[in-house]
C-alpha positions, 0 to 999 in steps of 0.5 A: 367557537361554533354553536352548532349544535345539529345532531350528526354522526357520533364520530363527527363530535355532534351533539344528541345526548337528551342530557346534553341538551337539556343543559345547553338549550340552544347553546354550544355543549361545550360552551354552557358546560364551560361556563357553568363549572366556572361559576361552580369554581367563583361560587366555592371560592366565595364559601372557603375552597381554596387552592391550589391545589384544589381538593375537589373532596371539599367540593363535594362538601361543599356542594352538598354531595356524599363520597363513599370510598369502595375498593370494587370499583375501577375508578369511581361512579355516582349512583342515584341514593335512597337516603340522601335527599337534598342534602343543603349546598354552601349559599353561593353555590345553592345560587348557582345550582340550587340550594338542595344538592341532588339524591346521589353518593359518589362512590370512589376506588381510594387505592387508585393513584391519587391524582387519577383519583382526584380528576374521577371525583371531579368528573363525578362532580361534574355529573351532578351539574345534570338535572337528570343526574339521579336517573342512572348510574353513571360509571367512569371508566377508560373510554369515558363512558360504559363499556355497555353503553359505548354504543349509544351517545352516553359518550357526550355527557361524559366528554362534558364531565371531562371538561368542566372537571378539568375547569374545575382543577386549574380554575382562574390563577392556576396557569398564570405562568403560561400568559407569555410564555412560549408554548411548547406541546410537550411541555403542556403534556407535562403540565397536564401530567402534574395537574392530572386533568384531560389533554382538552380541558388544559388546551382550552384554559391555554387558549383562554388565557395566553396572550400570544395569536393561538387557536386551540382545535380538536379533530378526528376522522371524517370516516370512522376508523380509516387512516385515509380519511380526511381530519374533520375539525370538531372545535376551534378556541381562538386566544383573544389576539386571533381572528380563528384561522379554521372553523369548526366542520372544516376538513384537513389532509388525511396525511397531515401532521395530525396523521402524526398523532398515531396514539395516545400521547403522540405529539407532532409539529408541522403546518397546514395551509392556511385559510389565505392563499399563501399563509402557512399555519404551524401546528403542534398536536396531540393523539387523544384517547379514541372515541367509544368503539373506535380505533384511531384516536382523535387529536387536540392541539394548537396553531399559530401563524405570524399573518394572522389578523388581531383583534384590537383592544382586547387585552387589559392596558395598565397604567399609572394615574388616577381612575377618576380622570379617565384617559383617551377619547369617546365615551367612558365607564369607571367601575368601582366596587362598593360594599353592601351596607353602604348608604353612600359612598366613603369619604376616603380611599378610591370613593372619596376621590370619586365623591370630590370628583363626581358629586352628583354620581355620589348624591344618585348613589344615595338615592339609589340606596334610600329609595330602596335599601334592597338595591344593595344587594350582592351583584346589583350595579348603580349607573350614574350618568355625570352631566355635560361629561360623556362619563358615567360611574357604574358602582358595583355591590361587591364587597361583603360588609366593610372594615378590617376583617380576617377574611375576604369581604370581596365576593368574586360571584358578585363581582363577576354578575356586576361585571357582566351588567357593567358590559351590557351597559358599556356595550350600549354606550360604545364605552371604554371601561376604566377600573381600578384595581379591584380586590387588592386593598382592604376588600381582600382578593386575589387579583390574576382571580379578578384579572380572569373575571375583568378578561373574561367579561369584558374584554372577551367582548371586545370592550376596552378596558384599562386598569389604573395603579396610583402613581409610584407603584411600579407594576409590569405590563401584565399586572403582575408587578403588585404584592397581593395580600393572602387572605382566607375566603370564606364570607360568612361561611365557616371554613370547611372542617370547622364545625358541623358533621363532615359528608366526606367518607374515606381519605384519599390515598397519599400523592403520587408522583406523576409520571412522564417519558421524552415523546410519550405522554399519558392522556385522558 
């Protein structure tokens, strides 16, 4: 996706909000925002929430945020507060954001439906992500921002909350059903009715997790409020497997299959030219809500086409065989997880193999360790270069304490910090990087969890990456093929209501069963 981040028109979807701004910094908005609840989700993981469903209730206790309910509300809003300041965050998400949470009460409406209310109080959340949350009240209300305020770009900041809460209410495994399955908008809109999260944030997750060649866009009109003005193309989230066939700025057909998409919920299906004479790109959309103060709704949606150029290496590659003898040509990286306390490496399951095989890597570890035993700290990465071999073995202090345990010792923060170090490093080496399958033996995890980390920072980068399965256990392409273990996470955090005085004020209404019609869909 574009950073473009240049003031610009408000209808055009150009960034301007001061605290917009001042999360991105010279980052695309969307991006930084993005990422950031994406961390928030691998933090709280890490200190016991767990899902799905994913109560974002616990969130906020998690992250140290004070809910209250009050029925005068419309749906939910975060107001700065006298008598909370600083209230302690979990230490992984206090790693993220800060160890003090903001002086803010979230206030919510609990008689509204319940999966509206859960999103609300995603939204609010994602408020807090703001250095400057605590300035003003911040309302949630049908347009996205306050009606008082629909003149100004308040409408920015809260198009980012609708984004990270939806990141925050499908994180990592939730969609897995949707890698390979053939995409369909209307079954979307029906998954986005049952998950309750906006229209964009389960678009962007699709893109971000199918295989299939799809790029995902948002548009709205060039010129506010005609109907004969052209389509200006706000953003475009390619999947992994596309070449992006728009670019963010790039003008459509006023009479286009968008055109299609007269209100909210709308969906069509159609083509538009392509970027290559000739090539046809069919495109299924969707009318989202209308920007404040505007009439004709802006649309969402995705587009494929059979001509389009792929990337190469950028999906994970299973086999069977041994980890230790990496396979093809050109320089290799075997990654492998190790705990925090561990002065060398084991003499049995995955290191033992490692430490017959290489063991000058494993005389390097310890060194590594003696010289000073802070080097073991969570996230850090010891890079061994195996002499007169174009190999090196990168061991990654992930894991939490060793031995059987009730709870996860595998820490998905760390992993994902070890993850994004063992990138720079393969990136300078021109390396392929070569993996077992982390997280499913005796370190706990949940492997789509660590498959979304292993996509996400390394084959986002175009990096090769194969993953090895000891030989007999028969897996299917995509890794799914394996039992993984159930374990509550947690670390050495109690598990949330297990002691101490909860910050949660008021229960949330019981569920209510989401609503759909054949053409007609509810968005936000």
């Amino acid at each position: 996706m574009s950073s473009d981040t240049s003031a610009g028109s408000r209808g055009g979807g150009f960034w301007t909000n001061s605290s917009v701004l001042a999360l991105a910094g010279d980052r695309d908005p969307v991006e930084a925002i993005t990422e950031l609840a994406q961390q928030v989700v691998v933090a709280a993981v890490d200190s016991g929430w767990d899902g799905p469903p994913f109560d974002p209730f616990l969130l906020a206790d998690l992250l140290g945020v004070p809910l209250m309910a009050y029925q005068g509300l419309l749906d939910a809003r975060t107001v700065p507060s006298s008598t909370q300041h600083g209230l302690a965050r979990s230490e992984p998400l206090g790693e993220v954001l800060g160890v003090t949470s903001p002086a803010v009460l979230i206030e919510y409406n609990p008689a509204r439906p319940r999966g509206r209310l859960r999103y609300s109080v995603a939204h609010e959340i994602a408020h807090t992500f703001f250095s400057d949350v605590a300035a003003m009240a911040r309302n949630r209300t049908r347009t996205g921002a306050v009606a008082e305020l629909a003149d100004s770009d308040e409408w920015q900041l809260e198009l980012l909350c609708n984004i990270a809460a939806g990141e925050l209410l499908m994180p990592t495994d939730t969609l897995a059903g949707l890698d390979d399955s053939d995409l369909d908008i209307d079954t979307l809109m029906a998954v986005r009715a049952a998950f309750d999260v906006s229209t964009e944030a389960l678009l962007r997750r699709v893109a971000a997790q199918t295989r299939q060649p799809v790029a995902v866009f948002a548009a709205s009109r060039l010129r506010v409020d005609d109907a004969d003005s052209p389509f200006r193309v706000e953003y475009v989230v390619a999947s992994r497997g596309l070449a992006s066939p728009l670019r963010r700025g790039q003008q459509l057909p006023a009479d286009s299959v968008l055109a299609e998409c007269a209100a909210i919920g709308f969906t069509a299906r159609g083509t538009l030219p392509g970027p290559a004479a000739g090539m046809t790109l069919a495109v299924q959309c969707v009318g989202l809500p209308a920007y404040p103060g505007q009439r004709l709704p802006r649309v969402a949606g995705f587009l494929r086409s059979a001509g389009s150029q792929t990337a190469a290496s950028l999906s994970i590659i299973y086999v069977s065989g041994d980890v230790t003898q990496p396979r093809g040509s050109g320089p290799k990286l075997i990654a492998h997880v190790v705990n925090d306390q561990a002065s060398r490496w084991a003499r049995h399951s995955l290191a033992g193999q490692l430490v017959q095989a290489y063991p000058h890597a494993a005389f390097l570890f310890s060194t590594w360790v003696l010289d000073d035993p802070a080097h073991l700290r969570l996230g850090n990465v010891h890079f061994a270069a195996i002499p007169d071999q174009d190999l090196t073995v990168a061991s990654m202090v992930a894991q939490y304490g060793y031995g059987p345990s009730h709870e996860m010792r595998l820490r998905y923060e760390a992993l994902e910090a070890c993850l994004r170090t063992v990138a720079e490093h393969a990136t300078r080496l021109g390396a392929s990087v070569h993996l077992p399958r982390i997280g499913t033996g005796q370190a706990g995890g949940r492997w789509p969890v660590v498959r979304e980390l292993i996509d996400r920072t390394l084959c986002r980068r175009g990096l090769p990456v194969t993953v090895y399965t000891p030989p007999g256990q028969h897996l299917d392409d995509n890794g799914n093929g394996i039992t993984l273990r159930s374990l509550e996470v947690g670390g050495t955090k109690p598990a949330v209501g297990s002691g101490g005085a909860t910050r949660l004020v008021g229960a949330p209404p019981s569920p209510s069963s989401p609503t759909t019609t054949k053409r007609q869909h509810g968005s936000r």
